[in-house]
N, CA, C and O atoms as a DFTB+ gen file, in Angstrom:
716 C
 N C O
     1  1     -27.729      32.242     -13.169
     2  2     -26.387      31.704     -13.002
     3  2     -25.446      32.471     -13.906
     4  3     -25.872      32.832     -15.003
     5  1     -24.200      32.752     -13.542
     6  2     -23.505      33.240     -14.389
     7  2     -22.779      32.657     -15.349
     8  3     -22.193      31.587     -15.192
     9  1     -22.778      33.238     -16.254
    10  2     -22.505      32.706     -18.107
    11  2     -20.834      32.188     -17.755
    12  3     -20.214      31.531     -18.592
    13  1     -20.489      32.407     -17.006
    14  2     -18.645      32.112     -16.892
    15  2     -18.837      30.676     -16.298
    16  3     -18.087      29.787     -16.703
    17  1     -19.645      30.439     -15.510
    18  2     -19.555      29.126     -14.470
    19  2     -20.532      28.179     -15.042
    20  3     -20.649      27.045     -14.578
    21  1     -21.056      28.497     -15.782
    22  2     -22.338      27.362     -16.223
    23  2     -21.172      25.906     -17.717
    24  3     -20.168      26.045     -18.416
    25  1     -21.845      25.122     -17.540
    26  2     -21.769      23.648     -18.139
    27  2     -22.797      23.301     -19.101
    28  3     -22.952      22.308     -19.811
    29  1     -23.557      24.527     -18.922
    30  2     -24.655      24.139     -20.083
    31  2     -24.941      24.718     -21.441
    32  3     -25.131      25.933     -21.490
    33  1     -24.994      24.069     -22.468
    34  2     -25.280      24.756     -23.762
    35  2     -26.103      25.755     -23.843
    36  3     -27.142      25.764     -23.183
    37  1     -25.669      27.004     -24.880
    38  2     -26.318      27.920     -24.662
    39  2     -27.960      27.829     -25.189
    40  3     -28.745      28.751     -24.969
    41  1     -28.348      26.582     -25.910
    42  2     -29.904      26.553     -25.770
    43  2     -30.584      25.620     -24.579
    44  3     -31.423      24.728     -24.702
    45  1     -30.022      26.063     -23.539
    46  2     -29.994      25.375     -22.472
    47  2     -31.982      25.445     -22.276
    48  3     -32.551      26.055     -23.182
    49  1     -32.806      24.892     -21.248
    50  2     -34.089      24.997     -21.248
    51  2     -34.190      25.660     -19.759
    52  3     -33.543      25.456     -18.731
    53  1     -35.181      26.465     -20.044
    54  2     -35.230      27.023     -18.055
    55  2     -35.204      25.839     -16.933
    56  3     -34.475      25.897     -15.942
    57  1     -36.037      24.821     -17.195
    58  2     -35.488      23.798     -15.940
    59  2     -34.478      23.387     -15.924
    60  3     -34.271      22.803     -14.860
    61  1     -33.278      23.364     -16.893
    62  2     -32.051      22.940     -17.147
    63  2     -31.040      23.489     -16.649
    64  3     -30.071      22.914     -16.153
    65  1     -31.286      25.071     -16.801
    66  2     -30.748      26.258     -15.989
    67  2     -31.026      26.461     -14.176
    68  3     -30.244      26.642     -13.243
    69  1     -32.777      26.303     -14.269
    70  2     -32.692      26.155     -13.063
    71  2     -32.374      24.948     -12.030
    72  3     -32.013      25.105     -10.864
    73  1     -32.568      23.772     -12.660
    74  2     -31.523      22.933     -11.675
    75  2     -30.090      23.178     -11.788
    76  3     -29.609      23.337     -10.667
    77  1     -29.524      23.237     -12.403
    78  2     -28.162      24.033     -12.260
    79  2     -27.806      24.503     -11.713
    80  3     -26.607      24.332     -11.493
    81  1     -28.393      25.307     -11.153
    82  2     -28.547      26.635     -10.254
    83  2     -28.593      26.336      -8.636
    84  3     -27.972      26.891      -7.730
    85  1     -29.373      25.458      -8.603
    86  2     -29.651      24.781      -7.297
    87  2     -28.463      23.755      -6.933
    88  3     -27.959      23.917      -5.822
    89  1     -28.075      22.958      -7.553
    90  2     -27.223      21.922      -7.681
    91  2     -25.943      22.763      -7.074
    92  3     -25.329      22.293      -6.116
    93  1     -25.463      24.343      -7.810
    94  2     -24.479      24.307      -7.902
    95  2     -24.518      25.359      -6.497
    96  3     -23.490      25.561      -5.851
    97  1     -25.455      25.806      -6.238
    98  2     -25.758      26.280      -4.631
    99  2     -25.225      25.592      -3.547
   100  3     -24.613      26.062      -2.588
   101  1     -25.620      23.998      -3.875
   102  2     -25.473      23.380      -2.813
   103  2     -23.905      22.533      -2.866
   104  3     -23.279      22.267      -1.840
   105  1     -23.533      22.259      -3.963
   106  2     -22.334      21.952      -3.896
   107  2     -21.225      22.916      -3.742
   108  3     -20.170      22.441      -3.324
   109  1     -21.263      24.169      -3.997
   110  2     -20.457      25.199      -3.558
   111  2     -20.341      25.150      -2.456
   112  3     -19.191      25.472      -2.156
   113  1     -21.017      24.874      -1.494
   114  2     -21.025      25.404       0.275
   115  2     -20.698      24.217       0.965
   116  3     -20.569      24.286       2.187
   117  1     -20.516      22.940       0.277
   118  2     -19.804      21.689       0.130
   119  2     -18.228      21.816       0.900
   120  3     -17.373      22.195       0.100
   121  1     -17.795      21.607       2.072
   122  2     -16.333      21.810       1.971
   123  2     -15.545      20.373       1.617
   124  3     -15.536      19.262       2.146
   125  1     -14.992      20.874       0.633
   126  2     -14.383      18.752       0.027
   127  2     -12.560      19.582       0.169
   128  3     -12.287      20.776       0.044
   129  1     -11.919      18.794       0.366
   130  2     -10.241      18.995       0.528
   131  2      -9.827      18.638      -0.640
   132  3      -8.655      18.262      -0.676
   133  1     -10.127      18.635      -1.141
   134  2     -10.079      18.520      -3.070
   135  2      -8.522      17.895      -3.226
   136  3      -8.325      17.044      -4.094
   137  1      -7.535      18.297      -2.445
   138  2      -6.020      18.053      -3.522
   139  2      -5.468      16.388      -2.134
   140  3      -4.422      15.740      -2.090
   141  1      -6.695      16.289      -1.302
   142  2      -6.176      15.785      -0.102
   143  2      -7.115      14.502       0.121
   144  3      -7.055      13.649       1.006
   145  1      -8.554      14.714      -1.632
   146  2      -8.984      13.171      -1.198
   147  2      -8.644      12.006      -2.003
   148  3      -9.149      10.930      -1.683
   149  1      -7.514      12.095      -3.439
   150  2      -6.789      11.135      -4.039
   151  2      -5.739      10.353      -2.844
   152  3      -5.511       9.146      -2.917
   153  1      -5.256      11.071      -1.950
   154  2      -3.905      10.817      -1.433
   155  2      -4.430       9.816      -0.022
   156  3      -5.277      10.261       0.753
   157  1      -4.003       8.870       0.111
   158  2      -4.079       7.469       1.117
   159  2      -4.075       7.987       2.036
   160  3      -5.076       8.006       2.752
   161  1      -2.998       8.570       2.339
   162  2      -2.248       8.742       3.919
   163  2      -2.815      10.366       4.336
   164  3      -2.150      10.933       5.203
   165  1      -3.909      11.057       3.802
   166  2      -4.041      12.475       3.586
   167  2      -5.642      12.441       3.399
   168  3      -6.213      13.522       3.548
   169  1      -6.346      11.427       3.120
   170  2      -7.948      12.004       2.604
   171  2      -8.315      11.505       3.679
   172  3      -7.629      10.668       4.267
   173  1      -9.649      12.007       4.186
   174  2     -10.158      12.153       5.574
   175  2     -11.229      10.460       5.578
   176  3     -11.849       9.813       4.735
   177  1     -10.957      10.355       6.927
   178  2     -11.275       9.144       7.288
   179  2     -12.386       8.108       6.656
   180  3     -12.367       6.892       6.469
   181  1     -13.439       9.215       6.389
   182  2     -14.675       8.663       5.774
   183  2     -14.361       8.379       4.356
   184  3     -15.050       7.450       3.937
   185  1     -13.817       8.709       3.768
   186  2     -12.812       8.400       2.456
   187  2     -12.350       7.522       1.808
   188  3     -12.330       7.212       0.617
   189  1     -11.757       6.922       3.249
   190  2     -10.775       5.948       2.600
   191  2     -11.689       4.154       1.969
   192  3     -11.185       3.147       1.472
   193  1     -12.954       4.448       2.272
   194  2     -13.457       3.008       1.610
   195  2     -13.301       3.394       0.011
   196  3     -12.699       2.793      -0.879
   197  1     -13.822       4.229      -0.013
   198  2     -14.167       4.861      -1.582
   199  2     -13.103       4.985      -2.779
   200  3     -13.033       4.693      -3.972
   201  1     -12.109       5.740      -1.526
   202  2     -10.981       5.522      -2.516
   203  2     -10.011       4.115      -2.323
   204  3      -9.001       4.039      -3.023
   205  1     -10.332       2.991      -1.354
   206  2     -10.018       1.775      -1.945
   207  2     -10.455       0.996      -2.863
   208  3      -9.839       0.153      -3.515
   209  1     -11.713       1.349      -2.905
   210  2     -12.700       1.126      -4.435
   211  2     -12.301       1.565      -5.888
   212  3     -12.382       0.853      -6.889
   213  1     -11.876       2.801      -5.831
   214  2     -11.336       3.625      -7.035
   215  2      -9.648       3.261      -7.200
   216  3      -8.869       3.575      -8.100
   217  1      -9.453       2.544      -6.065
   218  2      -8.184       2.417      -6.388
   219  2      -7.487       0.409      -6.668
   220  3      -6.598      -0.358      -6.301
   221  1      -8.477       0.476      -7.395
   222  2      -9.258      -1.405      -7.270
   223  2      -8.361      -2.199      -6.093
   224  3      -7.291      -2.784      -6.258
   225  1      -9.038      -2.057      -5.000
   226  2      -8.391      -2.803      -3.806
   227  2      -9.495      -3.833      -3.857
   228  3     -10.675      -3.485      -3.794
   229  1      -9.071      -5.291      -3.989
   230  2      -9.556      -6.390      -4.109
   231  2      -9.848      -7.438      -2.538
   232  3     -10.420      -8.515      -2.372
   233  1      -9.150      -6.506      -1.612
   234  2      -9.529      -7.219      -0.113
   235  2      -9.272      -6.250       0.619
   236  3      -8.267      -5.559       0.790
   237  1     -10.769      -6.269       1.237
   238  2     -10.565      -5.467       2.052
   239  2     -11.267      -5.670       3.761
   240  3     -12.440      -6.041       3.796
   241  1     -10.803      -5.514       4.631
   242  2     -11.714      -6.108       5.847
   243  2     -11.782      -4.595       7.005
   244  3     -10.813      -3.869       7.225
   245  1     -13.151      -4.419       7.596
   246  2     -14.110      -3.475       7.856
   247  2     -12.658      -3.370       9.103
   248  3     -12.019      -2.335       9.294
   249  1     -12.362      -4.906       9.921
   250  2     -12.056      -4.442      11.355
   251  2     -10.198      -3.824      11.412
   252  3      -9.540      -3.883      12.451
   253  1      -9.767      -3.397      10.385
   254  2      -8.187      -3.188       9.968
   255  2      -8.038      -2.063      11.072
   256  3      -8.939      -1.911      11.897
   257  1      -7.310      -1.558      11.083
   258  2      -6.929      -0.481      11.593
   259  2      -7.079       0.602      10.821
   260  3      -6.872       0.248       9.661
   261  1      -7.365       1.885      10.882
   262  2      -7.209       2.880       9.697
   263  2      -5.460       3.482       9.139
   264  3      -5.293       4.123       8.101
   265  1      -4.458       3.135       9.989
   266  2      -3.095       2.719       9.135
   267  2      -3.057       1.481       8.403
   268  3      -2.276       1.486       7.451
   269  1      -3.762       0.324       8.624
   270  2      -3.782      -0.655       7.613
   271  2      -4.518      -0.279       6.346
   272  3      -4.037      -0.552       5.246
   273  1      -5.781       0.399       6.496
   274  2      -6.713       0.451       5.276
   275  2      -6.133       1.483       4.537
   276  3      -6.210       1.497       3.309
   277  1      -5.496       2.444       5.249
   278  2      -4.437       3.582       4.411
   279  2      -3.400       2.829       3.647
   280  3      -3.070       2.933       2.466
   281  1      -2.943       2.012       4.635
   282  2      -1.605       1.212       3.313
   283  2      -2.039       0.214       2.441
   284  3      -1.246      -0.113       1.559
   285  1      -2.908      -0.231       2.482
   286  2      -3.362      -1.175       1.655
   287  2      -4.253      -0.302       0.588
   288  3      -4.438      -0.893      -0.476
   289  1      -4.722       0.749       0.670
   290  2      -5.041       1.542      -0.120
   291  2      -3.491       2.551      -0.914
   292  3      -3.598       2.944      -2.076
   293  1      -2.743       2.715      -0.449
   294  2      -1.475       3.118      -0.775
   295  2      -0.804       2.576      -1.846
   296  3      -0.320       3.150      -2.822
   297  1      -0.842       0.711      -1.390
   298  2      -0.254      -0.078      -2.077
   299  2      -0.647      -0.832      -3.227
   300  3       0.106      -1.687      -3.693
   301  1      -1.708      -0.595      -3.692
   302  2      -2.769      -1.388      -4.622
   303  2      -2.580      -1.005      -5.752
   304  3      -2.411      -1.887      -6.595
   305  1      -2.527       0.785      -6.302
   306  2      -1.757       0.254      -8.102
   307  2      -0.639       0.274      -8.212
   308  3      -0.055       0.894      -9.101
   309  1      -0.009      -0.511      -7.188
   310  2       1.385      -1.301      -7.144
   311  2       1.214      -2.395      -7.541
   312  3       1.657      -2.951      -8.546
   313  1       0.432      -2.811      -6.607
   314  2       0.121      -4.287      -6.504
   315  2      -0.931      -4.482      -8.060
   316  3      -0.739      -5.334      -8.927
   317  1      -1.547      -3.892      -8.058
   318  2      -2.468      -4.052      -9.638
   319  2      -1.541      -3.869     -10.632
   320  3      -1.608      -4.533     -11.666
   321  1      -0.638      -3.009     -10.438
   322  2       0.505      -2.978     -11.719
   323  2       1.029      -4.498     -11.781
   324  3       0.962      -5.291     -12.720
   325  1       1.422      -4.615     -10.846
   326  2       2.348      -6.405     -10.890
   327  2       1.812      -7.485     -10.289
   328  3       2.399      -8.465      -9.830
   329  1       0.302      -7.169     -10.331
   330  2      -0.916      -8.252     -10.135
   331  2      -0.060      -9.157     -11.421
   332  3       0.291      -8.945     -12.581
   333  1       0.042     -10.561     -10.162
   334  2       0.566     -11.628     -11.358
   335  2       1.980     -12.626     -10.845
   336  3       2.340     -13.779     -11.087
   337  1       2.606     -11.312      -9.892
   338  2       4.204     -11.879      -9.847
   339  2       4.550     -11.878      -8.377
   340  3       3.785     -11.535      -7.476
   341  1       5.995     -12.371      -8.218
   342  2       6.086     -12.016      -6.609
   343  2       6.044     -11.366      -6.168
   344  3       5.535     -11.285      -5.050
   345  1       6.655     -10.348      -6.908
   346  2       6.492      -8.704      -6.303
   347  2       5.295      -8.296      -6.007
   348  3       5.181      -7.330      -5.253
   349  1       3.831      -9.122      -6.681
   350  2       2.979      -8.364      -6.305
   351  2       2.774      -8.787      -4.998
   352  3       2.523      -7.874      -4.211
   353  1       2.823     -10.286      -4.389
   354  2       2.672     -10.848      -3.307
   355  2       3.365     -10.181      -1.587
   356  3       3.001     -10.186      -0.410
   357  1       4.373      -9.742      -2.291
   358  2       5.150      -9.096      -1.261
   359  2       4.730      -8.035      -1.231
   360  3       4.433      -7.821      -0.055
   361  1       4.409      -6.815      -2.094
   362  2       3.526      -5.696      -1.930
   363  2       2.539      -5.734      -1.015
   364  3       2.257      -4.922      -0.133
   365  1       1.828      -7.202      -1.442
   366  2       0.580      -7.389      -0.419
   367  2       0.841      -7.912       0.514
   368  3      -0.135      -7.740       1.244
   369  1       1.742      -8.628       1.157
   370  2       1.862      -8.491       2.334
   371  2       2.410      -7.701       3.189
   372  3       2.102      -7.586       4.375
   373  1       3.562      -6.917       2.380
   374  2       4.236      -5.750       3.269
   375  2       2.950      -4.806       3.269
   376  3       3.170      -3.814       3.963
   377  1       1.769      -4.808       2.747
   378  2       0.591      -3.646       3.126
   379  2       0.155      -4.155       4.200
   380  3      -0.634      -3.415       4.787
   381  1       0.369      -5.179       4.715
   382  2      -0.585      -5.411       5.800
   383  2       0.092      -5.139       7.248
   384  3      -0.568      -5.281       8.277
   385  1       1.371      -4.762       7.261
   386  2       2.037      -4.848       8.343
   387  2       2.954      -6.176       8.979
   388  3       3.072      -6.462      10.171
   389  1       3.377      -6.674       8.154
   390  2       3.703      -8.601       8.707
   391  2       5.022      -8.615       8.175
   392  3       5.142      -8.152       7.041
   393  1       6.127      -9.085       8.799
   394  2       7.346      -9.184       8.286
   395  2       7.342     -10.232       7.749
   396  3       6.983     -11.249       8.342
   397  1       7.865     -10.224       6.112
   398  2       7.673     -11.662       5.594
   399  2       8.568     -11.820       4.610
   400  3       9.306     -10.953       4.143
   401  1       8.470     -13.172       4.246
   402  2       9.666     -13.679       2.992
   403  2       9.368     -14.378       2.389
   404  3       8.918     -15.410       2.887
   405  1       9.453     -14.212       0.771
   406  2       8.693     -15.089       0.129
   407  2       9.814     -15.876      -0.331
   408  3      10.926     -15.397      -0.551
   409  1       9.440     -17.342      -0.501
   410  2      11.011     -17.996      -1.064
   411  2      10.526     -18.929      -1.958
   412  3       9.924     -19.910      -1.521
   413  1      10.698     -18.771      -3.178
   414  2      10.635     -19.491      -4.473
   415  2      10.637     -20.342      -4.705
   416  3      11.082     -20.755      -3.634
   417  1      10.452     -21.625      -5.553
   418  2      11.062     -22.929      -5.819
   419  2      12.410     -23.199      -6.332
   420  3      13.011     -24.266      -6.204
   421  1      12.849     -22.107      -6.945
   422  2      14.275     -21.915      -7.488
   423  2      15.301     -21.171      -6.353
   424  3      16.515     -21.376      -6.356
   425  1      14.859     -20.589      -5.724
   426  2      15.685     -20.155      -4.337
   427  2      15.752     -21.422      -3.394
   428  3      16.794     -21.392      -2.739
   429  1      14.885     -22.641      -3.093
   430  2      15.168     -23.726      -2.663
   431  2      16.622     -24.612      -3.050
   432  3      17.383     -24.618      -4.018
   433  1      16.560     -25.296      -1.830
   434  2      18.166     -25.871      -1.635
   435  2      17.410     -27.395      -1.748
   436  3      16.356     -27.345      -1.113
   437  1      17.581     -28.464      -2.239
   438  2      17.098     -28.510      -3.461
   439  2      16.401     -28.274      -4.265
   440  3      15.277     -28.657      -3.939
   441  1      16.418     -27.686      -5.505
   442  2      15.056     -27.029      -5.771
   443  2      13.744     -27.328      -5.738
   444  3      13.487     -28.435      -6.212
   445  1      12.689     -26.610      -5.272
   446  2      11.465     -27.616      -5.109
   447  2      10.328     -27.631      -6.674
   448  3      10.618     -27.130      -7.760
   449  1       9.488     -28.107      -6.441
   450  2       8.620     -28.357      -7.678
   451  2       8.071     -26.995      -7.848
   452  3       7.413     -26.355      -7.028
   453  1       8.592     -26.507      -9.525
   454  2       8.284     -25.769     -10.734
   455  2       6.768     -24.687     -10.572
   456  3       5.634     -24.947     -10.975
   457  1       7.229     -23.500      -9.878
   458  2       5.842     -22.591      -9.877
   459  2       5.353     -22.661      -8.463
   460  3       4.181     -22.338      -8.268
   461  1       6.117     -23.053      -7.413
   462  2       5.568     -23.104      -6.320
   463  2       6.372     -22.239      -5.246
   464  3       7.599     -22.139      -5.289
   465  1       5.445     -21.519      -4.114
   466  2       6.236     -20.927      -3.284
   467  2       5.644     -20.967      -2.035
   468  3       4.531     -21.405      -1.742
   469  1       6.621     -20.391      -1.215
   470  2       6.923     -20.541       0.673
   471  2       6.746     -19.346       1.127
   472  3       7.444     -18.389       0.795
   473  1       5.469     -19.282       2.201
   474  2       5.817     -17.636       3.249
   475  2       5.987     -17.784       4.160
   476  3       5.480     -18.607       4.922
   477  1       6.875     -16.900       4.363
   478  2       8.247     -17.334       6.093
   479  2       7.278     -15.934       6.815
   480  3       7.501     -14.789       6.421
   481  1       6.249     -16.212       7.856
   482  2       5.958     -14.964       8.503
   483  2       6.942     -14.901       9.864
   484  3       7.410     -15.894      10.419
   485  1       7.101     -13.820      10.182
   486  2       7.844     -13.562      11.410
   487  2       7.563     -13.149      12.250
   488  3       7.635     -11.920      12.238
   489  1       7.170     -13.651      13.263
   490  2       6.481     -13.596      14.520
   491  2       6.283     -14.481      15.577
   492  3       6.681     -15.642      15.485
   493  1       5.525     -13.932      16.898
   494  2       5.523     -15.541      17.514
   495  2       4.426     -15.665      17.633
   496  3       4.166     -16.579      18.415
   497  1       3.202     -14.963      17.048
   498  2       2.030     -15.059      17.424
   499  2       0.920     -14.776      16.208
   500  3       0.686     -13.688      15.682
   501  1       0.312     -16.049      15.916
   502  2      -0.479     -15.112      14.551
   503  2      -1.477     -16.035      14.613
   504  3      -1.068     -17.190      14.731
   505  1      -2.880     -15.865      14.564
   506  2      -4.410     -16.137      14.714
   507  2      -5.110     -17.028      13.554
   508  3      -5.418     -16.749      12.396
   509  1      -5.175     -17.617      13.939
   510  2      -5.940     -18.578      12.251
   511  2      -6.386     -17.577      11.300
   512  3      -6.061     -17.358      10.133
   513  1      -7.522     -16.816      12.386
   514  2      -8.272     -15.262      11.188
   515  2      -7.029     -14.894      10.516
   516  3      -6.895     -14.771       9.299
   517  1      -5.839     -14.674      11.700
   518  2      -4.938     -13.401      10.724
   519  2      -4.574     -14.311       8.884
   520  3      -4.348     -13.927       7.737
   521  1      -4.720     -15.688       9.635
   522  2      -3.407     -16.780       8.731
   523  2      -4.479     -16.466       7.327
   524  3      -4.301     -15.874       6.263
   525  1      -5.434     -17.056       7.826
   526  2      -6.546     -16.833       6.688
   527  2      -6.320     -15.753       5.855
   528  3      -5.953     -15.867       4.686
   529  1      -6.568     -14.516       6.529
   530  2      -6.571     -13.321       6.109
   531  2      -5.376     -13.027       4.609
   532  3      -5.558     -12.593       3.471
   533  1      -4.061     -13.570       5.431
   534  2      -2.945     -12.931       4.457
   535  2      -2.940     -14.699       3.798
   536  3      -1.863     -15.057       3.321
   537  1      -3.911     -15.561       3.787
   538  2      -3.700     -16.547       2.295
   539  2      -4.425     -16.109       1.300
   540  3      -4.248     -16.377       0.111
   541  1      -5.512     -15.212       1.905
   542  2      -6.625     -14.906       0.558
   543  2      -5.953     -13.519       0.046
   544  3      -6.161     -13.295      -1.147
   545  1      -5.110     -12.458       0.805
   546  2      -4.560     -11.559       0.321
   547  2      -3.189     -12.359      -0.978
   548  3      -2.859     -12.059      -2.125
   549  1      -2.801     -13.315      -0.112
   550  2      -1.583     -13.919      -1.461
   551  2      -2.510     -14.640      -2.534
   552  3      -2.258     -14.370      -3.709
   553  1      -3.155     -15.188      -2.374
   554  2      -3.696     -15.647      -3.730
   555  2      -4.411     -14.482      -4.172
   556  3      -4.445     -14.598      -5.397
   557  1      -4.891     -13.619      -3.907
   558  2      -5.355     -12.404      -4.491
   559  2      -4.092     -11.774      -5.634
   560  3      -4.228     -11.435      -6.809
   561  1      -3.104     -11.781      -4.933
   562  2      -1.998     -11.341      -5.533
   563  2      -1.020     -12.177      -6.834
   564  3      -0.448     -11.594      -7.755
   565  1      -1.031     -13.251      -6.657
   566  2      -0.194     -14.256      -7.183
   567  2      -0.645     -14.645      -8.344
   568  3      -1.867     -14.783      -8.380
   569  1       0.034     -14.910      -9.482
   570  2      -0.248     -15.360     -10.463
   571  2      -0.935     -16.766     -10.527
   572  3      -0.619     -17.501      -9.592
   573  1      -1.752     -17.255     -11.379
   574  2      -2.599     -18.450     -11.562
   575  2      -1.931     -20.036     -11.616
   576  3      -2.248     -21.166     -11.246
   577  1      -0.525     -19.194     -12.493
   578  2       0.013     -20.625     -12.380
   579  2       0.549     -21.316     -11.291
   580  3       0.586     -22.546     -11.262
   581  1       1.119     -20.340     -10.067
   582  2       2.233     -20.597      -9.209
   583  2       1.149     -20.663      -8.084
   584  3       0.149     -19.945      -8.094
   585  1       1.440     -21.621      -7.071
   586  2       0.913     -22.474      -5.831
   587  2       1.840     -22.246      -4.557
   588  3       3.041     -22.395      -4.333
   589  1       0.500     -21.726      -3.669
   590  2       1.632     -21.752      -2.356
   591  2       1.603     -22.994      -1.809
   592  3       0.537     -23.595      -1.677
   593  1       2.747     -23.492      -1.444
   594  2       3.583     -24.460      -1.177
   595  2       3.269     -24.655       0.348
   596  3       2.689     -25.682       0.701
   597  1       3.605     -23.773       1.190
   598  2       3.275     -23.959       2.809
   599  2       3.540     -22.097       2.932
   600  3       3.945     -21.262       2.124
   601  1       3.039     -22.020       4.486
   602  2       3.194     -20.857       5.499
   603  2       3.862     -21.528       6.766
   604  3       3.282     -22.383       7.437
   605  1       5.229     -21.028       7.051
   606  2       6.196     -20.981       7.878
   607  2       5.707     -19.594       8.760
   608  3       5.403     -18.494       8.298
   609  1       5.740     -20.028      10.170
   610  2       5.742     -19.072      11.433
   611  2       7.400     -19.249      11.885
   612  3       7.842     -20.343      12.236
   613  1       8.012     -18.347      11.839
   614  2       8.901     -18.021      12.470
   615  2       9.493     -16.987      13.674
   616  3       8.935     -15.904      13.851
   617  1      10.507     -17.338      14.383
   618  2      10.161     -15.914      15.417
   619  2      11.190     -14.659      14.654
   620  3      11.923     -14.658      13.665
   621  1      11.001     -14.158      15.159
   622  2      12.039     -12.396      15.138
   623  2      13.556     -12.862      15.273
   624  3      14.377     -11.999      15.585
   625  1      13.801     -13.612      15.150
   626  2      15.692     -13.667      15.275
   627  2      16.187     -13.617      14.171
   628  3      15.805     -14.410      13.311
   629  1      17.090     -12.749      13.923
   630  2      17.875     -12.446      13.311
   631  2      19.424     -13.115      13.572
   632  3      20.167     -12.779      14.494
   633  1      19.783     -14.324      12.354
   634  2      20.854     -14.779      12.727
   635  2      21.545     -14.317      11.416
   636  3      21.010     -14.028      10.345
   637  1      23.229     -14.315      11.846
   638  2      24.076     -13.985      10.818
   639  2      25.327     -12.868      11.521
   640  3      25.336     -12.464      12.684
   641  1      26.189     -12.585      10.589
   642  2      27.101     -11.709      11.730
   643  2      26.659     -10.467      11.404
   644  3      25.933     -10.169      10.456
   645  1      27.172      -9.688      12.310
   646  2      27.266      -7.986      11.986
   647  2      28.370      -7.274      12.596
   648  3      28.757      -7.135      13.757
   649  1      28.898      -6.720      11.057
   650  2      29.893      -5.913      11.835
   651  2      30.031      -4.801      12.018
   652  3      29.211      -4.151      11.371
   653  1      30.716      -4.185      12.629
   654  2      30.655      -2.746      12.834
   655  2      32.173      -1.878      12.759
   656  3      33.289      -2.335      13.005
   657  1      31.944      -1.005      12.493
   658  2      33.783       0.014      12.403
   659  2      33.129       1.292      12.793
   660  3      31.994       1.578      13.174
   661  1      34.281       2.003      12.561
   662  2      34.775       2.893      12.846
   663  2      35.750       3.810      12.955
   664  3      36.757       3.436      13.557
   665  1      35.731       4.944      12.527
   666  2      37.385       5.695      12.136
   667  2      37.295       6.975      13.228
   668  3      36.339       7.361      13.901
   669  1      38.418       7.384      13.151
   670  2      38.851       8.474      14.343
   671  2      39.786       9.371      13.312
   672  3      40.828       8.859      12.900
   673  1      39.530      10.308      13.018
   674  2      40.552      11.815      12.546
   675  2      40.406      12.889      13.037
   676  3      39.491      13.509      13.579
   677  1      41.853      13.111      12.679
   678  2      41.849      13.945      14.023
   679  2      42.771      15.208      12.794
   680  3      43.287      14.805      11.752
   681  1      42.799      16.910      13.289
   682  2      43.527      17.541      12.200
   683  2      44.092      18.375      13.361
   684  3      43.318      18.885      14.172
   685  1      45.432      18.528      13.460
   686  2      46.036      19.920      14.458
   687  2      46.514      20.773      13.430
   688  3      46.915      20.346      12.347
   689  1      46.483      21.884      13.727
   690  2      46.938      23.071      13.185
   691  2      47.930      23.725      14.457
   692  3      47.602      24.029      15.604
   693  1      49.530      23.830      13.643
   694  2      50.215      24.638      14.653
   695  2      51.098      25.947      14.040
   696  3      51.789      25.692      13.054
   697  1      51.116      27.206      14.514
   698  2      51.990      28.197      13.938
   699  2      53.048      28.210      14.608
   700  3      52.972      28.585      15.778
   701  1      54.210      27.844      14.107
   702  2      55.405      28.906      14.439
   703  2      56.162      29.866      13.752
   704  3      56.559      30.010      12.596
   705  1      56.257      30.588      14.999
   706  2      57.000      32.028      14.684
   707  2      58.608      32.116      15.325
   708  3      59.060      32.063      16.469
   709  1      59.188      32.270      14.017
   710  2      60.795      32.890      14.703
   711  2      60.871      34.127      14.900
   712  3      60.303      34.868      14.098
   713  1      61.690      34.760      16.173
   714  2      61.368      36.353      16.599
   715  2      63.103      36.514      17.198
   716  3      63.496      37.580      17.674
């Protein structure tokens, strides 16, 4: 083996050298995408369990889609950073694909009881499995003290006004000449 590439002390022992040797035979001819298997949305398919593992993803389910297991692998030392708070809750559910809203006890109109919260999902269609699914992802997420309160199904409407404008300019350019 050559003295530039070796890892081993120079009173290295001949079997020490020669597994070395072999090892590094076979991992050379290895093709790994090296700068492309940290990255979620970029390391190759077989990948992505491993690096939801390394990337402490705390739920994970086999039948996702591989854009779900990419974002939920994406989103996790997000969510591990602010494992604890709402933000982490909403992290975890915006990984899953689900339009949602989390609404506080202090955002309540009257306020409701101290540490507790509401998820408004939006949709018209969602599966006990799915419901299941994103309660064990929010308590995964949520701090110990604070209690979900209920899960609201809602549909897709968007109420409220919207307005719209618009401007028009306009520039002429004219020469005159006296002759």
């Amino acid at each position: 083996m050559d003295k530039l590439k070796t890892l081993l002390p120079p009173n290295a022992s001949p079997p020490e050298i020669a597994l070395e040797n072999t090892h590094a035979e076979r991992i050379e001819a290895i093709p790994v995408p090296i700068r492309q298997i940290r990255r979620p949305l970029l390391t190759p398919r077989q990948f992505i369990p491993w690096l939801a593992w390394d990337n402490g993803v705390t739920w994970w389910e086999e039948d996702w889609t591989e854009i779900q297991k990419r974002q939920v692998v994406k989103a996790a030392p997000e969510i591990n950073k602010r494992r604890g708070t709402i933000g982490a809750v909403k992290r975890a559910l915006a990984s899953l694909d689900y339009l949602t809203r989390v609404v506080e006890w202090h955002q309540e109109s009257p306020k409701a009881t101290p540490y507790t919260f509401r998820v408004i999902i939006f949709g018209s269609e969602i599966s006990e499995a799915v419901l299941d699914k994103l309660i064990n992802q929010i308590n995964d997420a949520k701090n110990v003290r604070s209690y979900l309160s209920g899960i609201e199904i809602s549909s897709r409407a968007v109420r409220g006004r919207f307005y719209i404008g618009g401007a028009v300019i306009a520039n002429i350019t004219a020469e005159i000449g006296i002759q």
